[in-house]
C-alpha positions as CSV (number, residue, x, y, z in Angstrom):
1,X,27.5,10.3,21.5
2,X,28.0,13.8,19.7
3,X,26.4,14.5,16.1
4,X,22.7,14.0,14.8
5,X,21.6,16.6,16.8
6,X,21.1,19.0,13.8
7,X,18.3,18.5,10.8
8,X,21.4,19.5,8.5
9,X,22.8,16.0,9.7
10,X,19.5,14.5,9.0
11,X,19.8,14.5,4.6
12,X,17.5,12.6,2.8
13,X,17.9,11.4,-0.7
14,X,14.0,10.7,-1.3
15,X,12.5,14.2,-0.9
16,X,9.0,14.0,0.7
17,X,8.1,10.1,1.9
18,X,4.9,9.0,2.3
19,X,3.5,5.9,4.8
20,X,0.8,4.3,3.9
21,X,-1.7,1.9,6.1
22,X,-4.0,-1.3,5.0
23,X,-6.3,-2.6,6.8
24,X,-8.7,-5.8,6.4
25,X,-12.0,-5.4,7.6
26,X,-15.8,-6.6,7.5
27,X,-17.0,-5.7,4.1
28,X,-19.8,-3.8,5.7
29,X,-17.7,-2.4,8.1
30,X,-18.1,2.0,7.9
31,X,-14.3,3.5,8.5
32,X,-12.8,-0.1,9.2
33,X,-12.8,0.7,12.9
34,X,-12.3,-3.1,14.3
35,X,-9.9,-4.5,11.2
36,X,-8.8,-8.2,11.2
37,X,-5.5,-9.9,11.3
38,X,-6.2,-12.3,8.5
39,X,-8.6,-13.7,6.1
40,X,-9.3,-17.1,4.0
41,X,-10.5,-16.5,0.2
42,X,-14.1,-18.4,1.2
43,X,-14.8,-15.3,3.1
44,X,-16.0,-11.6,2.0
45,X,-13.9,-8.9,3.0
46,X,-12.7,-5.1,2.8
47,X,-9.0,-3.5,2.1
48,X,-9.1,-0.6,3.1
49,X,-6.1,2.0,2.3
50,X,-5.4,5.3,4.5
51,X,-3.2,7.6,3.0
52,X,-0.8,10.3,4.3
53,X,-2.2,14.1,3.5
54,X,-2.8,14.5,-0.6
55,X,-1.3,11.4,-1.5
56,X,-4.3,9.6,-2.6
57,X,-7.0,10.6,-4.5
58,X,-10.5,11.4,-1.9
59,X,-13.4,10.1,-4.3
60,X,-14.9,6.7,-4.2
61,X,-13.8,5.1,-7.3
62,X,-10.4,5.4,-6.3
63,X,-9.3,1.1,-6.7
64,X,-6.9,-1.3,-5.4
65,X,-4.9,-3.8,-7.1
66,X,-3.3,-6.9,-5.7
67,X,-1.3,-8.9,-7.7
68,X,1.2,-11.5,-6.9
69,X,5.1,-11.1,-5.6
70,X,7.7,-9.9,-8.2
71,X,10.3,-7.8,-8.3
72,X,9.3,-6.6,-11.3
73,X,6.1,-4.9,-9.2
74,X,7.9,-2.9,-6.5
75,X,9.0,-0.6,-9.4
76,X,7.5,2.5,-9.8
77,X,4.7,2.8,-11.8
78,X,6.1,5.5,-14.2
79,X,9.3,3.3,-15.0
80,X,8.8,1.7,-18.5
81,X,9.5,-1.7,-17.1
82,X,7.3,-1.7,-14.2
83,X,5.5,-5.0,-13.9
84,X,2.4,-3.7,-11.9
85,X,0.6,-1.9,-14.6
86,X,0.7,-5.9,-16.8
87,X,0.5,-7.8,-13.8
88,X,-2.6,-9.7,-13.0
89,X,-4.7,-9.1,-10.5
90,X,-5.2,-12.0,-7.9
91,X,-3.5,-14.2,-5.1
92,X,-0.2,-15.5,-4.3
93,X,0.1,-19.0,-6.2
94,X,0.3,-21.7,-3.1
95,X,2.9,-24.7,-3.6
């Protein structure tokens, strides 16, 4: 197989793309080193977010919000129209 063997062939239409990590952990938990694969609203726990290089803010008010699935919230937050920003904050409504 000849070709992508150069970073010309490599183009990206995004610019600079950032990953991001959560992880759920023990509320007391300092740096999240054990993290759990699930938790049940009766219990206490800690999201926390690692961030790529500068792309979050480094002091301690820095929040997260969780709100339930829309389209309308995987928009960016400085589209007029994204649904994030008037969402509520809470849980995924269970049928």
């Amino acid at each position: 197989y000849l070709g992508c063997d150069d970073t010309s062939e490599f183009v990206q239409q995004v610019g600079l793309l950032h990953f991001y990590l959560t992880k759920i952990c023990d509320p007391g938990a300092v740096g999240c080193l054990t993290d759990y694969t699930g938790v049940t609203p009766q219990y206490r726990f800690k999201v926390v977010v690692q961030c790529p290089t500068d792309a979050c803010r480094t002091f301690h008010g820095t929040r997260l919000k969780v709100v339930q699935q829309h389209p309308d919230n995987d928009l960016p937050s400085w589209m007029s129209n994204s649904g994030c920003r008037l969402a509520q904050h809470g849980m995924i409504e269970l049928p």
